[in-house]
Residue, then its C-alpha position, 0 to 999 in steps of 0.5 A: x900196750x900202749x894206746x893212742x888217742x885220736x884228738x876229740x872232735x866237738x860239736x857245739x849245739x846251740x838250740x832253745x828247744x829241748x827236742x831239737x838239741x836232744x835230735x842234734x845231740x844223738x846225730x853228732x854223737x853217731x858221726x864220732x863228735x862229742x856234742x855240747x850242747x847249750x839252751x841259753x847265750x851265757x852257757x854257750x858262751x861258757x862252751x866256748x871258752x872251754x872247749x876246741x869246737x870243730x862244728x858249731x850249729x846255732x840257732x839264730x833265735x836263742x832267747x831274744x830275736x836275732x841273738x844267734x848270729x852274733x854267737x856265730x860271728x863269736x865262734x867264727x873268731x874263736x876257732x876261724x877253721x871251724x864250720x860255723x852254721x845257723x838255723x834260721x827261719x827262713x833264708x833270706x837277704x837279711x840272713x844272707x847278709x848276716x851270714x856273710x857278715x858273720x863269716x858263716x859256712x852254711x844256714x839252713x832253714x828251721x824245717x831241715x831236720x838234725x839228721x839232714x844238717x849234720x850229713x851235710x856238714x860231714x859232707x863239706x867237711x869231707x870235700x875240704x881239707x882238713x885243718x892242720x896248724x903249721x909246724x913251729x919255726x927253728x928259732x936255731x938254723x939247721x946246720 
């Protein structure tokens, strides 16, 4: 009997504390995703360049202030329907304004627990429509 492979779904999990990435790591893994996770820019990175990341949660402090929103702008161009979100701090405008410039779905502040921010982002991915590339074009005319 043959069986059918539905195609992976990954999650993306950038966080400098270890409990927080363990808490997303357990939430994304019971919503059906295979979660990477990364402590540090350079893995991260790596992630990116060998994974199909659907949903990507990064913190916008990695190891220096503000490092988090260029990786999220980074993944935001890598794989454009994504839902790309970052954990700040705080909101504020100069989050907003980074989010925007960065091309972000959502922030969420950092005392929104893992659990909270991934029903969310199921949520908005259940409103949306579902990404589906285009089929190819007929180099030759059907005739």
């Amino acid at each position: 009997m043959a069986r059918s492979f539905l195609p992976q779904r990954v999650a993306l999990v950038v966080h400098p504390d270890v409990a927080t990435l363990s808490a997303y790591q357990l939430a994304f893994s019971q919503a059906g995703f295979t979660p990477i996770i990364a402590r540090e820019l350079p893995m991260a990175l790596l992630a990116v360049t060998q994974h199909p990341i659907e949903v990507a949660v990064i913190s916008s402090k990695i190891a220096e202030e503000g490092d988090g929103w260029p990786l999220a702008g980074v993944v935001r161009q890598a794989f454009a329907p994504a839902f790309v979100a970052v954990i700040a701090r705080e909101t504020s405008v100069h989050t907003l304004q980074a989010a925007i410039n960065n091309g972000l779905n959502e922030i969420y502040e950092n005392s929104v627990t893992p659990n909270v921010v991934v029903d969310s982002i199921l949520s908005k991915l259940r409103l949306s429509a579902p990404y589906s590339p285009k089929p190819p074009r007929s180099v030759h005319p059907v005739q």
